[in-house]
N, C-alpha and C positions, 0 to 999 in steps of 0.2 A: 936815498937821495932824491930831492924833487928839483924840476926846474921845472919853469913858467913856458906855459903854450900859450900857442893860439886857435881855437878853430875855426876856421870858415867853413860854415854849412849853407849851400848852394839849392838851389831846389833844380836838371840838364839832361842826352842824347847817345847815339847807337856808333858803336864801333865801324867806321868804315873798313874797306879789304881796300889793304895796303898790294898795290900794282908793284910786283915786281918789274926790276931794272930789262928792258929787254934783251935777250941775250944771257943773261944771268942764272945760274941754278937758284928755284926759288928757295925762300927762307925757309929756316926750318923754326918752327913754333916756338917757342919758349913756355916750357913745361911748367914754371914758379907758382904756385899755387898762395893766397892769400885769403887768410879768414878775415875778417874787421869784424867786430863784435861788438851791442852797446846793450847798459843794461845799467838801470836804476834803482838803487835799495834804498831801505829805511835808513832814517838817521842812526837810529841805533844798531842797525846792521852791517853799517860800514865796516867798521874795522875787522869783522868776520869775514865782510867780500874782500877787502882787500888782501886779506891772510891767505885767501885761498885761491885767490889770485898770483900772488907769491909765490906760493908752493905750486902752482900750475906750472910759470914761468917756470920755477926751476928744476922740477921733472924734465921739463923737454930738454933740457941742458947737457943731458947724456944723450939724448937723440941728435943724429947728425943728421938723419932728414930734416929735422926743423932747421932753418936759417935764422930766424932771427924771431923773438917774442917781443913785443911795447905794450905798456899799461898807463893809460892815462885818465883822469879826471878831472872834468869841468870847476875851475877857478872857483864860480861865485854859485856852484849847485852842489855841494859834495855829497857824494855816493851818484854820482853820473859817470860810471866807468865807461871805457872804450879799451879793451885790447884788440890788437895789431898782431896776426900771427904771419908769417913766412915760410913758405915750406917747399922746399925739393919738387912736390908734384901734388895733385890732389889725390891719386892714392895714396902716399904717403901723409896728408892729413887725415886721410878714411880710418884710415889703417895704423897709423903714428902711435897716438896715445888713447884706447876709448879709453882705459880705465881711469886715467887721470881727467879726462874732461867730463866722467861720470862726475869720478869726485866733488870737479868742480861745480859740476851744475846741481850737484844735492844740496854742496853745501848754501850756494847762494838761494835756492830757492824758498829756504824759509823767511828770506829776510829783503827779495826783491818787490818793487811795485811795481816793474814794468815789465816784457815780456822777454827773453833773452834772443835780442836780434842778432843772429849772426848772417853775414853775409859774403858770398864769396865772390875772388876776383881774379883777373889773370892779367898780367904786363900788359902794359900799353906804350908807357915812356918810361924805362927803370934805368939808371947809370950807374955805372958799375964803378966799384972803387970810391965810393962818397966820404966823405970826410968826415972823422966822428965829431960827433958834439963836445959842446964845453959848457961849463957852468951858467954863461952867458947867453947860452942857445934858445934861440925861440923858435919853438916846430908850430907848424898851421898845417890844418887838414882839413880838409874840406869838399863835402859830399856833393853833386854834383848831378843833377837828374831833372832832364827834361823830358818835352813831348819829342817824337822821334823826328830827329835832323842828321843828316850825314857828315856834315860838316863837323859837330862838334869834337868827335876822335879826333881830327886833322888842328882845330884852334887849339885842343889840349897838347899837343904834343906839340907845336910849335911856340906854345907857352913854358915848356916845358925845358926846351931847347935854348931857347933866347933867357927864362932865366936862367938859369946855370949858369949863364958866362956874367950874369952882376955880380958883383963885389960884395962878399959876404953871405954868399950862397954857398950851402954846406950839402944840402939835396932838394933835389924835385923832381917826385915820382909822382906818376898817374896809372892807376891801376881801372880794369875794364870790370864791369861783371860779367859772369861767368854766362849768366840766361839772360839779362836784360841790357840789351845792346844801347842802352838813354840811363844808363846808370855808372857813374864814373867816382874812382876815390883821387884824392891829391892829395902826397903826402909832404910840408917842406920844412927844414929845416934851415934856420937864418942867424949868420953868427950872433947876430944881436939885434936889440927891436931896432936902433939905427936903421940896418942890414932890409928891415923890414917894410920898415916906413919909406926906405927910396925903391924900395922893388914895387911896394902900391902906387908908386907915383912914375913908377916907370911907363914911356910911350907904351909899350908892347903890352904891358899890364892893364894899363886903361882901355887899350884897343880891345883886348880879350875882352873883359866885365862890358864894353858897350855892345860887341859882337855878341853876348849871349844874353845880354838882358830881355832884348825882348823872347824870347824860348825858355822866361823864368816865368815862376807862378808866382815868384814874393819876390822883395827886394833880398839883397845879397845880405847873412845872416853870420855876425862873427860873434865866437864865442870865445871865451880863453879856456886852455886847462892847463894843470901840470902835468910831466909826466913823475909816475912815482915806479922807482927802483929796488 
């Protein structure tokens, strides 16, 4: 099954340390571990990455440390994949699957042209209990990396927050990375482009994109994809 994305790709800032409440036992971390992955093959090597992407996803299927696997590719570029992995903890991706993600990367590598970017990340704004998608759903992801500003964890996450409560908001996650404290993912999901088009035109949405434009190298860069199932 495929449905229609979106992605925004951003060119953004460092994780601030969130001040516990005073008085309060401080927080205890959140272990979730996430890969993102991007990687570009021949025309004619598509439908082999995709295959083996497939049987990737569904290896870990027996793993309970994995939480959740997404595979996606760019609308109007195909063989521009993107998988989305989830996982329990980062040793449990160490440790999870090598042999299947050997697999995997033997088998794309006769047929990629780009280099297989995997990147890791840890919670920053995740909400629990999201709402599954429907055939109508348009997810946007959008990579997020500036020069180092402390503020920008605190605008993500209060973007983060404020959408969730629009209308037709399914999820809105921002994930940190792991070593580069100016490097942010955002993952959302929107019941429909409607859903979409009044979250871009919302106050709080404009206020964010004018809040970080100037700490962009390039204008703000949307792309679509599907995801394929």
């Amino acid at each position: 099954m495929i449905r229609s994305v979106v992605l925004f790709l951003l060119v953004s800032a460092p994780v601030g340390a969130q001040e516990p409440a005073r008085g309060a036992a401080p927080a205890t971390a959140d272990p979730t571990f996430y890969s993102v992955s991007y990687v570009e093959v021949k025309p004619s090597g598509r439908a082999t990455a995709i295959q083996a992407l497939k049987q990737y996803k569904d290896a870990l299927r027996i793993n309970t440390a994995s939480l959740r696997t997404e595979l996606f590719e760019q609308v109007d570029r195909p063989g521009h994949l993107l998988l989305v992995e989830t996982w329990q903890s980062q040793s449990a991706f160490d440790n999870g699957t090598p042999a299947q993600r050997k697999r995997l990367t033997d088998a794309i590598e006769p047929v990629r042209v780009s280099g297989w970017d995997q990147r890791p990340y840890k919670t920053l704004s995740v909400a629990s209990g999201a709402a599954e998608p429907t055939g109508r759903s348009v997810f946007v992801i959008s990579h997020v990396d500036v020069g180092p500003d402390s503020k920008i964890a605190g605008m993500l996450k209060e973007l983060a927050e404020k959408s969730r409560l629009e209308e037709g908001s399914v999820r809105f996650d921002v994930l940190a990375h792991t070593m580069r404290s100016n490097h942010f993912e955002v993952i959302e999901t929107w019941q429909s482009q409607k859903a979409l088009d009044n979250h871009a035109a919302a106050a709080h949405t404009r206020k964010y994109r004018d809040d970080l434009q100037p700490a962009l190298g390039s204008p703000l860069d949307e792309r679509i994809f599907k995801a394929i199932e």
